[in-house]
PDBQT receptor file of N, H, CA, C and O in Angstrom, charges set to zero:
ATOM      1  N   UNK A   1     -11.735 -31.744  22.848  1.00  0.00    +0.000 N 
ATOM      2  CA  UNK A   1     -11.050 -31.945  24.099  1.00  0.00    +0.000 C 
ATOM      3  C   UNK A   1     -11.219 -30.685  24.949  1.00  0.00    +0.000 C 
ATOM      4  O   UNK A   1     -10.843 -29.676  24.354  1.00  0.00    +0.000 OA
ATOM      5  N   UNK A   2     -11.710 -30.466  26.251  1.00  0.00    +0.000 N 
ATOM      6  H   UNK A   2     -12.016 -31.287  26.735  1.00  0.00    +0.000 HD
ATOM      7  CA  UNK A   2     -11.895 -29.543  27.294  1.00  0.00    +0.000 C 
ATOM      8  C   UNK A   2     -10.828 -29.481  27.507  1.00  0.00    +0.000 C 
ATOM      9  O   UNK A   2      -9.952 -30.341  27.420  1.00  0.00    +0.000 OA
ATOM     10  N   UNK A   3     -10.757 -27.458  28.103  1.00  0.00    +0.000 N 
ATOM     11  H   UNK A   3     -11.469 -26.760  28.174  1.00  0.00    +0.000 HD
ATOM     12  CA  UNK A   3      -9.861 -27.328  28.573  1.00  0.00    +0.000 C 
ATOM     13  C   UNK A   3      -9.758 -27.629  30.186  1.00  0.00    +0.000 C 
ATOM     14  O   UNK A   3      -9.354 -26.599  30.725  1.00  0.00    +0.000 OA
ATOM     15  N   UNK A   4      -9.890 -28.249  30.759  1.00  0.00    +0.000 N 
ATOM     16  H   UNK A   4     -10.218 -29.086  30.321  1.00  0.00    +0.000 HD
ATOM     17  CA  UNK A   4      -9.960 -28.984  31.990  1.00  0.00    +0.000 C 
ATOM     18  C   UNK A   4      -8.864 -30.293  32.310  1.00  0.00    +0.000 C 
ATOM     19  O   UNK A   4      -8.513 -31.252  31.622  1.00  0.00    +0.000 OA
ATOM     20  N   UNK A   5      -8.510 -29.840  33.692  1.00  0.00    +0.000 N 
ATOM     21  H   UNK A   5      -8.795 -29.061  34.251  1.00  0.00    +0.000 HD
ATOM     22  CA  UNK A   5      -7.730 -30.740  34.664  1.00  0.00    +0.000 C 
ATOM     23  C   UNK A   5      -8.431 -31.878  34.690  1.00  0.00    +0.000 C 
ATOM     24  O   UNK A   5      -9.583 -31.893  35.125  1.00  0.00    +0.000 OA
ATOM     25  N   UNK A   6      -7.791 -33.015  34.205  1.00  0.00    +0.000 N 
ATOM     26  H   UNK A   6      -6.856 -33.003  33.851  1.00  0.00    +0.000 HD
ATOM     27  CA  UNK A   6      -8.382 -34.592  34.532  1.00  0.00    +0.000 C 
ATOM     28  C   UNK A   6      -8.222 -34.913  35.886  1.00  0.00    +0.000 C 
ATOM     29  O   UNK A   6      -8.776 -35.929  36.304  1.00  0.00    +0.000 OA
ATOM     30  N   UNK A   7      -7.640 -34.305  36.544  1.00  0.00    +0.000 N 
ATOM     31  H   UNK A   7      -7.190 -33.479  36.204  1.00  0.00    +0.000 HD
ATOM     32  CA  UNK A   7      -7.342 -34.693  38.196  1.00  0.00    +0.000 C 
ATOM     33  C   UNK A   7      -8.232 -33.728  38.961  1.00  0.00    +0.000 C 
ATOM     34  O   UNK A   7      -9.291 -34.174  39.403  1.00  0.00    +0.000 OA
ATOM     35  N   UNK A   8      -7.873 -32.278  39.192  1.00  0.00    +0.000 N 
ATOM     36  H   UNK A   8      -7.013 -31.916  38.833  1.00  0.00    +0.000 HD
ATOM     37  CA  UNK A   8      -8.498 -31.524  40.086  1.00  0.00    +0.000 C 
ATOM     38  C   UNK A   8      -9.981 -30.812  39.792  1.00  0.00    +0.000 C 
ATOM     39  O   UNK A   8     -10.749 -30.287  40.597  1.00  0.00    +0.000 OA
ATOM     40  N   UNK A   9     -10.145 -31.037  37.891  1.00  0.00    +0.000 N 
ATOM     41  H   UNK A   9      -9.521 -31.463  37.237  1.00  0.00    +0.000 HD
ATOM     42  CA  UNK A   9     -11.330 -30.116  37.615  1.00  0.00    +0.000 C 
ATOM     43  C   UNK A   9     -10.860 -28.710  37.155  1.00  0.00    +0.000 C 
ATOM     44  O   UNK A   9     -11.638 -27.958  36.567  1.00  0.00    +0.000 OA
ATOM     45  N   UNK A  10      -9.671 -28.392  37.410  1.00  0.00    +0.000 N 
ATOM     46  H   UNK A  10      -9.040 -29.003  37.887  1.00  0.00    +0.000 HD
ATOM     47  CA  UNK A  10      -9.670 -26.906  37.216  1.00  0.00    +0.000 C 
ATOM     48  C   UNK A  10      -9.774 -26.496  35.569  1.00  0.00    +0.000 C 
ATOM     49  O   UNK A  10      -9.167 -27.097  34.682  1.00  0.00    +0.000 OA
ATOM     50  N   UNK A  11     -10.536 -25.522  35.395  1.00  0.00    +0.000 N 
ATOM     51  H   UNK A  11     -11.029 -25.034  36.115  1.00  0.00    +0.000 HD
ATOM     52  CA  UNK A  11     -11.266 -24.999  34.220  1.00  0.00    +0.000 C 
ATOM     53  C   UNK A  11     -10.880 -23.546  34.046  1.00  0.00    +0.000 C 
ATOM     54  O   UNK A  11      -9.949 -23.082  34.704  1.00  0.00    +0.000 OA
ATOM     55  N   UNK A  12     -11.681 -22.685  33.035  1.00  0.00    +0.000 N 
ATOM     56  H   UNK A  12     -12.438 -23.062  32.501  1.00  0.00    +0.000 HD
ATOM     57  CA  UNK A  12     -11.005 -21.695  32.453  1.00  0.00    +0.000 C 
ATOM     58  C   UNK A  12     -11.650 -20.821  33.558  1.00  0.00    +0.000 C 
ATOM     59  O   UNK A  12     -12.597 -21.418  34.069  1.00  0.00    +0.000 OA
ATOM     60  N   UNK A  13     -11.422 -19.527  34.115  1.00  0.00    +0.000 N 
ATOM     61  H   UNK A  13     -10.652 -19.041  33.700  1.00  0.00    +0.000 HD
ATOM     62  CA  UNK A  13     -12.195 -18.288  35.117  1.00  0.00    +0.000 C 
ATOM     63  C   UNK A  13     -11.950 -17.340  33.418  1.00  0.00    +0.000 C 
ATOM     64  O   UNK A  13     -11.137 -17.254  32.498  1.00  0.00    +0.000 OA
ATOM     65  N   UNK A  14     -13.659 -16.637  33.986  1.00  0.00    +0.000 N 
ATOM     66  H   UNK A  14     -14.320 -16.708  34.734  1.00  0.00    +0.000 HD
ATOM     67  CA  UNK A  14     -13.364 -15.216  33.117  1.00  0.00    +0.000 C 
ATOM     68  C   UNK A  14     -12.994 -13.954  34.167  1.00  0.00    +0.000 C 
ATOM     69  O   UNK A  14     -12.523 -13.954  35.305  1.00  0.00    +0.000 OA
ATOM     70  N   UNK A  15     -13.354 -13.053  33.408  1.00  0.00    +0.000 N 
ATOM     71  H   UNK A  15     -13.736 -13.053  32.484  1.00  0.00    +0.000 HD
ATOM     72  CA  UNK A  15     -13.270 -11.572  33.650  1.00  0.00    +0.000 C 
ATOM     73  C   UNK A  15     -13.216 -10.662  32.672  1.00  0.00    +0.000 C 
ATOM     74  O   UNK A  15     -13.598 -10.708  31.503  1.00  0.00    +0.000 OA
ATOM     75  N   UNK A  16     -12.464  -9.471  33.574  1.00  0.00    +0.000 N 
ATOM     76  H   UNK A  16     -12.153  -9.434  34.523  1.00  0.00    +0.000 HD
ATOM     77  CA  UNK A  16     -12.043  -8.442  32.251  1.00  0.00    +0.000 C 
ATOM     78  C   UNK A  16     -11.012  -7.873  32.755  1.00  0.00    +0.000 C 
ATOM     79  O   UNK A  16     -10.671  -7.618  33.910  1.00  0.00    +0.000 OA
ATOM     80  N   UNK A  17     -10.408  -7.652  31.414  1.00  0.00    +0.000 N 
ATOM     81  H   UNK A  17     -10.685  -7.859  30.475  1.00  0.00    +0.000 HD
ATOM     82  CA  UNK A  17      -9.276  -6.363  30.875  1.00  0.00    +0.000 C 
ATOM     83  C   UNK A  17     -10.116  -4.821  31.166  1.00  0.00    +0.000 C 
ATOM     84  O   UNK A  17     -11.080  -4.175  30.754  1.00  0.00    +0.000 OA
ATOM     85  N   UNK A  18      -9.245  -4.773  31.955  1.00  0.00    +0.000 N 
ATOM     86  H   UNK A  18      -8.462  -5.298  32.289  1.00  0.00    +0.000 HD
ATOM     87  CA  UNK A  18      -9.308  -3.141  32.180  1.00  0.00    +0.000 C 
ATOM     88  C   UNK A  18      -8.419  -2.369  32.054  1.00  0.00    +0.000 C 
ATOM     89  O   UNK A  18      -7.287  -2.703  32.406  1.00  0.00    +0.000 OA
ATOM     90  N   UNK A  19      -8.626  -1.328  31.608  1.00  0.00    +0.000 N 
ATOM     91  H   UNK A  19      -9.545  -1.057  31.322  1.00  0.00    +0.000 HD
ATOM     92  CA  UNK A  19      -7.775  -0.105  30.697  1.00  0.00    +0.000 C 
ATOM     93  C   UNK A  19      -7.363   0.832  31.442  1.00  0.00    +0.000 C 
ATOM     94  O   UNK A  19      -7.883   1.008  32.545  1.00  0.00    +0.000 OA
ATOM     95  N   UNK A  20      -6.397   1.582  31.009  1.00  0.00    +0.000 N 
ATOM     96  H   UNK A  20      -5.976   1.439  30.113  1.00  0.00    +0.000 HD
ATOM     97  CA  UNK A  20      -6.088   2.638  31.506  1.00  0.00    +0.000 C 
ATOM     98  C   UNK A  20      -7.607   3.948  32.160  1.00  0.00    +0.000 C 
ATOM     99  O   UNK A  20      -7.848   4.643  33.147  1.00  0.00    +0.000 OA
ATOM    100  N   UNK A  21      -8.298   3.565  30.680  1.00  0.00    +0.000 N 
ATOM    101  H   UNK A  21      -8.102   3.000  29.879  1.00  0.00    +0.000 HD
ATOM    102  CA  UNK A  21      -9.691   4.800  30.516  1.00  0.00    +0.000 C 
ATOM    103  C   UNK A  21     -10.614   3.458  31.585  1.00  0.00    +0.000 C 
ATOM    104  O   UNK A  21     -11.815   3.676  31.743  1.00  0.00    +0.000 OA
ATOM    105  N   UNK A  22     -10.275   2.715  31.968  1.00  0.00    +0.000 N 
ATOM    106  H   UNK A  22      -9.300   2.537  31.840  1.00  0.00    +0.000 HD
ATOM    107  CA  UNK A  22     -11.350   1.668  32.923  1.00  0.00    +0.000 C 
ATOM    108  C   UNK A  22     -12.150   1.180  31.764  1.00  0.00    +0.000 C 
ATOM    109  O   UNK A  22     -13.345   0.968  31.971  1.00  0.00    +0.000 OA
ATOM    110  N   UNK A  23     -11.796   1.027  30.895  1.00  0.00    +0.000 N 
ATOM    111  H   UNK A  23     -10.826   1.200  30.726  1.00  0.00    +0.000 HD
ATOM    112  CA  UNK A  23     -12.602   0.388  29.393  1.00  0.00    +0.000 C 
ATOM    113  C   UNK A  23     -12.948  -1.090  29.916  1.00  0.00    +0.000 C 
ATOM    114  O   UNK A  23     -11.942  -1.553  30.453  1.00  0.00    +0.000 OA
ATOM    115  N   UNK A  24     -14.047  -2.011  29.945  1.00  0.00    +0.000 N 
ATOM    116  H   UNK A  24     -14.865  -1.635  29.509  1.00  0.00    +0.000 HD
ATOM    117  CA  UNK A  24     -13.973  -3.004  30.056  1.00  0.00    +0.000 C 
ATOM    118  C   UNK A  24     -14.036  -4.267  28.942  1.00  0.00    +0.000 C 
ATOM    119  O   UNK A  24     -15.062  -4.194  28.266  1.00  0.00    +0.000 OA
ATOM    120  N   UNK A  25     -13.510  -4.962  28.734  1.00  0.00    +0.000 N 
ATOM    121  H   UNK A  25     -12.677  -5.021  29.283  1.00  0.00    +0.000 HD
ATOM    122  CA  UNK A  25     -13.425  -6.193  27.871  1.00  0.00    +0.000 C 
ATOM    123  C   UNK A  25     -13.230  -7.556  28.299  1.00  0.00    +0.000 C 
ATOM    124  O   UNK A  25     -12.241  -7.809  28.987  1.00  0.00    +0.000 OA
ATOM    125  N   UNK A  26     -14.147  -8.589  27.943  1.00  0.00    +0.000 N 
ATOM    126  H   UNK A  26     -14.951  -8.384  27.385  1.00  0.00    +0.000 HD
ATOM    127  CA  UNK A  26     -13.615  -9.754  28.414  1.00  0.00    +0.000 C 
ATOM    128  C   UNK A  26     -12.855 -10.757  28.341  1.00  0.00    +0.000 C 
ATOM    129  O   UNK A  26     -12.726 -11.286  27.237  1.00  0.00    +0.000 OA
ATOM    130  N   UNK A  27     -12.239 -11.223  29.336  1.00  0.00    +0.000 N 
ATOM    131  H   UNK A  27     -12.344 -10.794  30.233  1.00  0.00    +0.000 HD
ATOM    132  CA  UNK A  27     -11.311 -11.909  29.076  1.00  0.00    +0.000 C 
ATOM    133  C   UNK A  27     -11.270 -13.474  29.434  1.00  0.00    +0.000 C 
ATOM    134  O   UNK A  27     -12.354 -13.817  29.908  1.00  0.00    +0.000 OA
ATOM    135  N   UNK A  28     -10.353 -14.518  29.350  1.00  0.00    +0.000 N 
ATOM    136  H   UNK A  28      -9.473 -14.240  28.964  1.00  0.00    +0.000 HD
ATOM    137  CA  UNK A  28     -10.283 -15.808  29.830  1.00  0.00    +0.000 C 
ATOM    138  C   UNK A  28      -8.749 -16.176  30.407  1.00  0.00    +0.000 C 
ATOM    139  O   UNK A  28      -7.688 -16.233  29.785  1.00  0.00    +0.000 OA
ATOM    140  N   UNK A  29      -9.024 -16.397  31.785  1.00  0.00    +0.000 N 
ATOM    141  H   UNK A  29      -9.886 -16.350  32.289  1.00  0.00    +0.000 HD
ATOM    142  CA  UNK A  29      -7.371 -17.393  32.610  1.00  0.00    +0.000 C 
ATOM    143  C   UNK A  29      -7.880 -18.805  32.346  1.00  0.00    +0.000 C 
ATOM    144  O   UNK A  29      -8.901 -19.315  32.809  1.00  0.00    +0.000 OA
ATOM    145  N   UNK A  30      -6.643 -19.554  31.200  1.00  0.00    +0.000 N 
ATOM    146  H   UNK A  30      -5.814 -19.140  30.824  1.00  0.00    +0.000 HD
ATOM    147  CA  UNK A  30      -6.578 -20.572  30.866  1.00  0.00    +0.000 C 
ATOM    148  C   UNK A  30      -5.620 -21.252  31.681  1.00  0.00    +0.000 C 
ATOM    149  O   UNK A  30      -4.537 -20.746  31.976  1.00  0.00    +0.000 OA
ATOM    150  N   UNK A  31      -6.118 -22.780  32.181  1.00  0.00    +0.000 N 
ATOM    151  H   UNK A  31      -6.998 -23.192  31.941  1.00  0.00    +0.000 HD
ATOM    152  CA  UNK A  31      -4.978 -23.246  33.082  1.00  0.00    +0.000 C 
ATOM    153  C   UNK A  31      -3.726 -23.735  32.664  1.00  0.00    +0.000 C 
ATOM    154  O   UNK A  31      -3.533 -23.757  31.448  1.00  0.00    +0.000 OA
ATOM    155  N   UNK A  32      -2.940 -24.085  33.327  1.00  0.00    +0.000 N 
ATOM    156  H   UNK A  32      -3.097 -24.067  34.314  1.00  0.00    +0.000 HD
ATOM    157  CA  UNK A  32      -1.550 -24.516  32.652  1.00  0.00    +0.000 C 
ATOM    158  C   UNK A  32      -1.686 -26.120  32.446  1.00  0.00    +0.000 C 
ATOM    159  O   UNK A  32      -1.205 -26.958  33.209  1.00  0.00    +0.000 OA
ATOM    160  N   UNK A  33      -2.340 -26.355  31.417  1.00  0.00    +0.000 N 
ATOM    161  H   UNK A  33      -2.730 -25.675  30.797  1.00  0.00    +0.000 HD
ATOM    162  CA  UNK A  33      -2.309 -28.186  31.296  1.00  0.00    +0.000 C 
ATOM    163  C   UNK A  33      -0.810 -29.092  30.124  1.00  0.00    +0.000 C 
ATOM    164  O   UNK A  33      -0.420 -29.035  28.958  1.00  0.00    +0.000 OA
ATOM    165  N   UNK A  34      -0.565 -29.608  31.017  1.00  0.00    +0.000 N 
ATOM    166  H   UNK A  34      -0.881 -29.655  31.965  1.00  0.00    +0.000 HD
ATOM    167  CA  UNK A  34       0.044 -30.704  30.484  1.00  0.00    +0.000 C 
ATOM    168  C   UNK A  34       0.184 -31.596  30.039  1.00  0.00    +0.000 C 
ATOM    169  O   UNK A  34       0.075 -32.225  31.091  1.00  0.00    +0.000 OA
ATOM    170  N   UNK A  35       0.438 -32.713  28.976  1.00  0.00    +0.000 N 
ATOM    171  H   UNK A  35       0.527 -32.202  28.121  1.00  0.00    +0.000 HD
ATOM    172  CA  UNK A  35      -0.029 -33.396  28.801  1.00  0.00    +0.000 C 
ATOM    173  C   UNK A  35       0.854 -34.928  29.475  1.00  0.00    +0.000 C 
ATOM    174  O   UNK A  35       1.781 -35.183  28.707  1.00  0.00    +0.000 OA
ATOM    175  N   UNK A  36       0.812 -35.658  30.318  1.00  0.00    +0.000 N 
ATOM    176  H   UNK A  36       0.059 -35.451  30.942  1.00  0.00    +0.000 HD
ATOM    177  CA  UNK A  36       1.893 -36.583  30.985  1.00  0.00    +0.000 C 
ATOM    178  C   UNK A  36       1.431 -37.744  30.990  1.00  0.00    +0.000 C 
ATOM    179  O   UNK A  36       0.329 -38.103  30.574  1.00  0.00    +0.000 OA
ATOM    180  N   UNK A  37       2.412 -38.492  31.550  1.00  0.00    +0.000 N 
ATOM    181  H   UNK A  37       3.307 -38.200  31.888  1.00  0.00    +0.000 HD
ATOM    182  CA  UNK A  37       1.631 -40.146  31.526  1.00  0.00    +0.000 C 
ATOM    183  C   UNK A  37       1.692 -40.091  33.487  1.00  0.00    +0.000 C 
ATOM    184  O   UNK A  37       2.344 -39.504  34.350  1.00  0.00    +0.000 OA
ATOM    185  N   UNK A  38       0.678 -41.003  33.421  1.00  0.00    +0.000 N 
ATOM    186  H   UNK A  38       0.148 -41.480  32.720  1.00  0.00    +0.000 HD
ATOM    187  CA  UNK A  38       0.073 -40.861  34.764  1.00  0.00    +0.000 C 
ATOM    188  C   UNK A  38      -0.158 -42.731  34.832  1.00  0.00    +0.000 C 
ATOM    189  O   UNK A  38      -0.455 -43.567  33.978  1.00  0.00    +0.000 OA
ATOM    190  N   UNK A  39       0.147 -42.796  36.264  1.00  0.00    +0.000 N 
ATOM    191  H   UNK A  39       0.388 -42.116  36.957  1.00  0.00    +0.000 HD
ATOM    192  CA  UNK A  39      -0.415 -44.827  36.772  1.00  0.00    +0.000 C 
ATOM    193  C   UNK A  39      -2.260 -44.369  37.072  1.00  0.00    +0.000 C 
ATOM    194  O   UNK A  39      -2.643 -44.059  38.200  1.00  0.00    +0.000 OA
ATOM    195  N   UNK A  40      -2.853 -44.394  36.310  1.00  0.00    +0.000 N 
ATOM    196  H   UNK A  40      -2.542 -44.646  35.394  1.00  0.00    +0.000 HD
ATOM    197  CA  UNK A  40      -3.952 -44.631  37.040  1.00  0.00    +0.000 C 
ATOM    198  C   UNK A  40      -4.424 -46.026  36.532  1.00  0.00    +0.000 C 
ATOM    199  O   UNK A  40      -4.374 -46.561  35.425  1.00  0.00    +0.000 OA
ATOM    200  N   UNK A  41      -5.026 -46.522  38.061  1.00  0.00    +0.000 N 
ATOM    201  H   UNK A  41      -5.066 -46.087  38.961  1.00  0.00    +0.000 HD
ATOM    202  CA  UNK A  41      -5.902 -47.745  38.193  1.00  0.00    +0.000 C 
ATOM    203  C   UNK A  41      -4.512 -48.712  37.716  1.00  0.00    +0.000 C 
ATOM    204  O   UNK A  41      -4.661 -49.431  36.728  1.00  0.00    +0.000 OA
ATOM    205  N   UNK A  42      -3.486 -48.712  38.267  1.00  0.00    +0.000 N 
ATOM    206  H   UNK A  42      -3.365 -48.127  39.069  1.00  0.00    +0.000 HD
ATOM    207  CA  UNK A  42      -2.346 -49.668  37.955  1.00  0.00    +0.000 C 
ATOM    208  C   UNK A  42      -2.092 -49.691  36.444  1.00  0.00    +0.000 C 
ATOM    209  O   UNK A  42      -1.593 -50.729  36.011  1.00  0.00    +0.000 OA
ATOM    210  N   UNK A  43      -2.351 -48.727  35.592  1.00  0.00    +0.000 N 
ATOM    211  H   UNK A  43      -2.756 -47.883  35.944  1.00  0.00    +0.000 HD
ATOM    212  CA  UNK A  43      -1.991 -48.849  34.309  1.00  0.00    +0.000 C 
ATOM    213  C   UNK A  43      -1.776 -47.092  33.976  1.00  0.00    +0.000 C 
ATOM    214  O   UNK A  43      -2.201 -46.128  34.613  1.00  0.00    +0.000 OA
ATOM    215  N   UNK A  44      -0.916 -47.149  32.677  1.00  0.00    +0.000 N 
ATOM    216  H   UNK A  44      -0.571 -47.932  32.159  1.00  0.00    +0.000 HD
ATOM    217  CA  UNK A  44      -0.583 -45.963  32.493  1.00  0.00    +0.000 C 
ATOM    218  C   UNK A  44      -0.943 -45.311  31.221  1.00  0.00    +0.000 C 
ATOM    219  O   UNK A  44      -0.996 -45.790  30.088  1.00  0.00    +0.000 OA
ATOM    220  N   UNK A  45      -1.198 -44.024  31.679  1.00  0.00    +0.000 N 
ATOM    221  H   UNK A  45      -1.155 -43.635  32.599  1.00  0.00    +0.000 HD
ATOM    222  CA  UNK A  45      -2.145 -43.470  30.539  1.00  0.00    +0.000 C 
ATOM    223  C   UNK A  45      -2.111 -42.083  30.470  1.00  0.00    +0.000 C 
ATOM    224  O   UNK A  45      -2.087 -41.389  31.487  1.00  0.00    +0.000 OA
ATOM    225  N   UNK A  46      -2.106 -41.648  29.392  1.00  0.00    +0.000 N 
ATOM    226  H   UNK A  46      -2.125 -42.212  28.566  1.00  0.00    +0.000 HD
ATOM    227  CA  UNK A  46      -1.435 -39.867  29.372  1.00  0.00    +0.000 C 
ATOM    228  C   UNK A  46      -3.340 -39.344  29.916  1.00  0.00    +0.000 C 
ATOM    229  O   UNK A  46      -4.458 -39.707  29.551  1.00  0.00    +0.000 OA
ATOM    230  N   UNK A  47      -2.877 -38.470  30.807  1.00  0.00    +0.000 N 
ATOM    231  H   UNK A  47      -1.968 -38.175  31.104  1.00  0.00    +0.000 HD
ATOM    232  CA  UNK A  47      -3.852 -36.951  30.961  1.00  0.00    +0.000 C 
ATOM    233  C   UNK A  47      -3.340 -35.713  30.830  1.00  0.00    +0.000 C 
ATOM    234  O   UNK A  47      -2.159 -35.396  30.697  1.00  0.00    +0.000 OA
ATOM    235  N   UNK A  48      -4.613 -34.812  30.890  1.00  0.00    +0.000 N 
ATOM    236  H   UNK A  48      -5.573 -35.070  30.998  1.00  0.00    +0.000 HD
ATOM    237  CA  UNK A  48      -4.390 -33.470  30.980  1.00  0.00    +0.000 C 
ATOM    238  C   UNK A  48      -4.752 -33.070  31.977  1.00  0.00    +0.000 C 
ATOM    239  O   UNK A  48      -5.921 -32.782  32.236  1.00  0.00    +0.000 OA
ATOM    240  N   UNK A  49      -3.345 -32.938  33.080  1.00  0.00    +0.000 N 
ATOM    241  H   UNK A  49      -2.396 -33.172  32.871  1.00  0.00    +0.000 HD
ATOM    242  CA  UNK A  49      -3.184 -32.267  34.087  1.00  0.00    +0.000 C 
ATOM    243  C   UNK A  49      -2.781 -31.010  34.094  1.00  0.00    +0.000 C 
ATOM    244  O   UNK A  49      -2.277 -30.459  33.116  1.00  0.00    +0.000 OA
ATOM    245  N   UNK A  50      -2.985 -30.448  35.257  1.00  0.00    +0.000 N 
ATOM    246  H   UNK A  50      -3.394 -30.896  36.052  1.00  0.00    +0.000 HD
ATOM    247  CA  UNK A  50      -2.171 -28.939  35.124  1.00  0.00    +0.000 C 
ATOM    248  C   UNK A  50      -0.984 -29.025  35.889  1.00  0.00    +0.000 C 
ATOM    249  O   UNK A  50      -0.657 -30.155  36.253  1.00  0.00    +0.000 OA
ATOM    250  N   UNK A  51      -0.030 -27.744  36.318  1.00  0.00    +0.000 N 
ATOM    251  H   UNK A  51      -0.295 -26.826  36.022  1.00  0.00    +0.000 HD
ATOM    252  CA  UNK A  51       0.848 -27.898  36.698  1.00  0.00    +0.000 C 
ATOM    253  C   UNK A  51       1.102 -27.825  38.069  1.00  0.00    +0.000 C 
ATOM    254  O   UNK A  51       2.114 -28.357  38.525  1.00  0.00    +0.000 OA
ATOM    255  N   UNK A  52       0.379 -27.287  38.718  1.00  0.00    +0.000 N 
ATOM    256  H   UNK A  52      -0.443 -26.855  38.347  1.00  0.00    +0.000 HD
ATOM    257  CA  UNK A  52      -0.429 -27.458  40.117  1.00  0.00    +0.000 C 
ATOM    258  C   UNK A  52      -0.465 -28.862  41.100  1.00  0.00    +0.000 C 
ATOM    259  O   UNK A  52      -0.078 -29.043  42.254  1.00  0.00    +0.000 OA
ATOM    260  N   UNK A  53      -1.111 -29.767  40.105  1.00  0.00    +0.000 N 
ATOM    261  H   UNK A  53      -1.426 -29.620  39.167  1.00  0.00    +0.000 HD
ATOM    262  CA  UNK A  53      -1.398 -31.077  40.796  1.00  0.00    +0.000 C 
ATOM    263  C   UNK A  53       0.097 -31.876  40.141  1.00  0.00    +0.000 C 
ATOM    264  O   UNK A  53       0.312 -32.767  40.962  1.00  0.00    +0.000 OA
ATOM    265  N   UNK A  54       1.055 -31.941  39.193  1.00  0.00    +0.000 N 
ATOM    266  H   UNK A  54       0.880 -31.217  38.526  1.00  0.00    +0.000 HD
ATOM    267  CA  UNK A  54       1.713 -32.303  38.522  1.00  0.00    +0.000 C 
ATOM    268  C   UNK A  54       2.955 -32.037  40.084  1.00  0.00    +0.000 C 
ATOM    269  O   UNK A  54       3.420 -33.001  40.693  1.00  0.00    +0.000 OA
ATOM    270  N   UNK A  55       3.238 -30.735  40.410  1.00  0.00    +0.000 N 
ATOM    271  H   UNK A  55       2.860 -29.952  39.915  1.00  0.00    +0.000 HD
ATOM    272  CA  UNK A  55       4.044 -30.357  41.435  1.00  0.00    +0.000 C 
ATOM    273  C   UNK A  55       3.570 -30.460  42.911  1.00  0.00    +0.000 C 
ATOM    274  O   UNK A  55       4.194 -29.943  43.838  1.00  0.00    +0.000 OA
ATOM    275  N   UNK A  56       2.309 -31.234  43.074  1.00  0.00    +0.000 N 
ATOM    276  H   UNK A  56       1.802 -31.654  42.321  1.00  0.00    +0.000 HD
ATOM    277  CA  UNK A  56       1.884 -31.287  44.200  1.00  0.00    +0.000 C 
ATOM    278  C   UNK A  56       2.241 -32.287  45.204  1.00  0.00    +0.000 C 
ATOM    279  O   UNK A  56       2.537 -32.255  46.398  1.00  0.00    +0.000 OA
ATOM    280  N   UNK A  57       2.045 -33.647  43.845  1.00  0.00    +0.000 N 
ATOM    281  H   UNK A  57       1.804 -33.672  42.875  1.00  0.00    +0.000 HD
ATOM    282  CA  UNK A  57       2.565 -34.525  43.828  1.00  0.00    +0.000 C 
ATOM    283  C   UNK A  57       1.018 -35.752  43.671  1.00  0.00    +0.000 C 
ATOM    284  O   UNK A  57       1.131 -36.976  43.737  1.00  0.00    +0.000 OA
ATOM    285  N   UNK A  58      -0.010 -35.172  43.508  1.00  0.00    +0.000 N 
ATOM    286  H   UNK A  58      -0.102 -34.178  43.454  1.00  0.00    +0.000 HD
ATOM    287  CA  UNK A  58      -1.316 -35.982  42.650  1.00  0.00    +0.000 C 
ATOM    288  C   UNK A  58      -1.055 -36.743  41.712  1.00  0.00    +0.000 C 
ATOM    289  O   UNK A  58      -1.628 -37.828  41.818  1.00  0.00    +0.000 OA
ATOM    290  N   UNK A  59      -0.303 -36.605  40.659  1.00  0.00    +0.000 N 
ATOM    291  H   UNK A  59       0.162 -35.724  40.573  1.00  0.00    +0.000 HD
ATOM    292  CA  UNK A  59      -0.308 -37.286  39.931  1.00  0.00    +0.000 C 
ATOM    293  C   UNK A  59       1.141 -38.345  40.083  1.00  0.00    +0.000 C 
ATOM    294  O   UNK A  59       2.258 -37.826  40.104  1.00  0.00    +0.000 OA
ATOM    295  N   UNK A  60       1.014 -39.445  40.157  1.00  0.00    +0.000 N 
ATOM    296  H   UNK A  60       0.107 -39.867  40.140  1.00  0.00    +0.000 HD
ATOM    297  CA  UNK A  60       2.048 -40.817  40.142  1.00  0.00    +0.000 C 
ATOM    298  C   UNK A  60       2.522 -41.291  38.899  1.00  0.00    +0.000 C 
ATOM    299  O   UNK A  60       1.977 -42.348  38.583  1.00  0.00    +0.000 OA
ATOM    300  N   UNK A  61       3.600 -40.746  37.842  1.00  0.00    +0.000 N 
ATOM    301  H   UNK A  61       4.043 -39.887  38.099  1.00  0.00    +0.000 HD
ATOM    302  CA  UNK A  61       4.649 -41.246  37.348  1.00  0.00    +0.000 C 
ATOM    303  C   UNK A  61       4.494 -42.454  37.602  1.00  0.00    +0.000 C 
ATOM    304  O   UNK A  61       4.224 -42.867  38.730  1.00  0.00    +0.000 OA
ATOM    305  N   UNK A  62       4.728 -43.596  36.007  1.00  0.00    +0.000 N 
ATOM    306  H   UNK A  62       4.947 -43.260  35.091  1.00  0.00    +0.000 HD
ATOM    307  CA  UNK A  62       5.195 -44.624  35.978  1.00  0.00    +0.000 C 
ATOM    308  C   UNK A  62       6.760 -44.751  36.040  1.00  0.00    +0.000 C 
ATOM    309  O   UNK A  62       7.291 -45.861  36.010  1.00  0.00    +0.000 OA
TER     310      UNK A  62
């Protein structure tokens, strides 16, 4: 299972941890997914949304 938004797409961003000494290491921002029941296509069915589209109001509660 991806870590990815079934609604918007949103996926993991890298980068890096940087240190006091500017040391670099890499890192991963994981999104905030949820797991909910959602009406899609007039029927209801759990996705993994994040919390973003969840409070946006994208996703429609049965």
């Amino acid at each position: 299972m991806s870590i990815r938004c079934e609604i918007c797409g949103k996926s993991p961003s890298t980068g890096c941890n940087v240190s006091h000494a500017n040391n670099h290491t890499k890192r991963r921002w994981l999104p905030n997914l949820q797991r909910v029941r959602a009406l899609i296509n007039g029927q209801s069915r759990h996705v993994r949304a994040c919390t973003n589209c969840i409070r946006s109001g994208r996703i429609i509660k049965p």
